[in-house]
N, C-alpha and C positions, 0 to 999 in steps of 0.2 A: 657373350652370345645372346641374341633377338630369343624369347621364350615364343615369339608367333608371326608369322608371316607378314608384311606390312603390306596391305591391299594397296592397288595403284587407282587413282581415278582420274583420265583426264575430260579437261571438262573446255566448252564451247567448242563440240566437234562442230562445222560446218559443210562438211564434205565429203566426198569418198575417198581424196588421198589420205586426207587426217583419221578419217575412220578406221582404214585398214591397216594404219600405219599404229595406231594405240593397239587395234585387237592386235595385231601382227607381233607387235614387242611384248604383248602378253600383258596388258590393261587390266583389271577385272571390271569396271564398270566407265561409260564413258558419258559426258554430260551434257544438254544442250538447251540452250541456253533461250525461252521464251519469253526474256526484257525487253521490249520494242526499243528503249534507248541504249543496249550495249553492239559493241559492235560485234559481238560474237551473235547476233542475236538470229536464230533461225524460225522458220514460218513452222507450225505444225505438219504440217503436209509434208513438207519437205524434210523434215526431223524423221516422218512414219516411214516414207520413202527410203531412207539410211538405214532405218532399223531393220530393215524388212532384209534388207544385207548381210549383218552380222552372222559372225558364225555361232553355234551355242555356246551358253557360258559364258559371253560375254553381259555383262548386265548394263542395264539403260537408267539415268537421270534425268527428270525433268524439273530446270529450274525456273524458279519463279522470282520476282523481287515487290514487295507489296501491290499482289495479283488480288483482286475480289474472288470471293469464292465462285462469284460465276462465271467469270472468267477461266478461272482454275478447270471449273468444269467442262465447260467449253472446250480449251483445250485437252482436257485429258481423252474426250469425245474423239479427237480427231486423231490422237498421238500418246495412246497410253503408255504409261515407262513403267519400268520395275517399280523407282523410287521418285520422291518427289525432293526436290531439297527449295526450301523457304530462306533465300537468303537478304530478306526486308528487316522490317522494323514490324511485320504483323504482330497480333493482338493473339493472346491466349486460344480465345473463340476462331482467329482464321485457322491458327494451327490444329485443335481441334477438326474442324469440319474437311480441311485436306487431308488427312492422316485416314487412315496408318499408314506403314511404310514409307516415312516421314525423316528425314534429314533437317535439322532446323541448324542453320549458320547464324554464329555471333561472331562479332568482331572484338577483338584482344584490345579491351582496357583494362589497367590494373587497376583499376580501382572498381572495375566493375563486373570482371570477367568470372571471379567466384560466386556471385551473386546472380550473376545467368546462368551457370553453367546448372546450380542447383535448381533452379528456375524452369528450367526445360528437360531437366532428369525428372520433375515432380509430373510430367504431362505426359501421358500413357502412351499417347499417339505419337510420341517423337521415338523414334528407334535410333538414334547418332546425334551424336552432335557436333560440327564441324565448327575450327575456330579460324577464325582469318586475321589479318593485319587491316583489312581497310573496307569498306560496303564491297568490296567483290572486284577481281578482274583487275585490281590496282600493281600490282604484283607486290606486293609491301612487306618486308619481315616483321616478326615483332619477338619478345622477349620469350625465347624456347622454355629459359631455364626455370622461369614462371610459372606458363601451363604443365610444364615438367612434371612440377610441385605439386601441382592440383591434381593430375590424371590419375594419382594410384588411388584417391578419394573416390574416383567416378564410376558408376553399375552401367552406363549405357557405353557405347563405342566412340574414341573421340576419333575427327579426320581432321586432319590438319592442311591448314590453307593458307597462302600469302607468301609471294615471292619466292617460292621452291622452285629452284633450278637442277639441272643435274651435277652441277657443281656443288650445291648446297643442301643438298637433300638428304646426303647420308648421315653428316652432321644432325640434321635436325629429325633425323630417326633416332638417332645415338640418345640426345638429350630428351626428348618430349615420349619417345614409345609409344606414338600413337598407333589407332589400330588400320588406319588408314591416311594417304595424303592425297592431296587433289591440287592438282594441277592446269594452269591455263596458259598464261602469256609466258610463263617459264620454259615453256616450249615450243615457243612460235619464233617464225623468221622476222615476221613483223605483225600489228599488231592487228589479229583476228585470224590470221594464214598458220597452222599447224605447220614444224618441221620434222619432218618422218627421221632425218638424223638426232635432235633434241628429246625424240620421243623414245627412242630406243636408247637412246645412252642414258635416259631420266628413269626409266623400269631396270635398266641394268643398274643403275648405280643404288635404285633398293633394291634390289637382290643381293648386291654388296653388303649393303647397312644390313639386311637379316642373317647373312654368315658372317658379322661381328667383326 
């Protein structure tokens, strides 16, 4: 049996059907995506505009991928979110000055993924730390049983990222017990369009993996 609830995040909402379709299957937070080069990638305006929808309790991410801070600012100007998640190559110092309430993503190398993971536990302003398989949005697995290893070391929250589908997901609750997973192209029809069937079978199938 799960000792704790596994949060759901899906992440590069675009729209209102994908919106209503993550809050609707019981999302807790959903993400969107401010990369000018991905294709999930939405205008600030248009992000506040979706927000301004939500029912309560649903919570909001805004992600960045090696954003300037004034850029960062800029946006948060126009489309402030609950959280911010840093999923680049930034520098100690960007991560500092975007923060708090701060989400910082690495990507899973073994050779280098215990060496981050401590690395960004030591920086006040990061509150999670998300791991992925690939820079983001690739949908890519990588070795659960791994970070498995590492997570009962760790004091902040880990969210797990990369190629989670709702076929594959409760597994990689089973193995890794993170405190959260996030989700993108795992649940879409094609790539950047959310499917409201994918997205409800992906929340049910953790609610699965937490009654064991």
């Amino acid at each position: 049996m799960a000792t704790q609830r596994t949060r759901v995040k899906i992440c590069g909402i675009t729209d209102e059907e994908g919106l209503f379709a993550a809050a609707e299957a019981g999302a807790d937070a959903l993400g969107f995506n401010f990369h000018p080069k991905s294709r999930r990638f939405i205008e600030p305006d248009e992000a506040f505009e979706l927000i301004a929808l939500l029912p309560p309790f649903v919570s909001t991410v805004g992600l960045f991928v090696d954003a300037s801070v004034d850029r960062f600012t800029d946006i948060e100007e126009v489309c402030p979110t609950d959280m911010t998640q840093l999923h680049g190559a930034e520098s100690e110092a960007t991560v500092r000055a975007c923060g708090p309430s701060l989400i910082k993503a690495v990507r899973f190398e073994a050779g280098s993924i215990e060496r981050e993971l401590k690395r960004w536990e030591a920086v006040e302003e990061v509150d999670a730390i998300l791991v992925d398989g690939s820079a983001g949005g690739a949908g890519e697995t990588f070795d659960w049983a791994a970070l498995g290893a590492l997570r009962a070391g760790m004091k902040k929250p880990l969210l797990l990222a990369g190629g989670l589908t709702p076929a594959n997901v409760r597994e990689a609750i089973r193995v890794v017990r993170p405190w959260a997973v996030d989700v993108s192209s795992g649940v879409e029809s094609e790539p950047g369009v959310k499917d409201r069937g994918l997205i409800a079978a992906f929340c049910a199938a953790v609610r699965e993996a937490d009654r064991g």
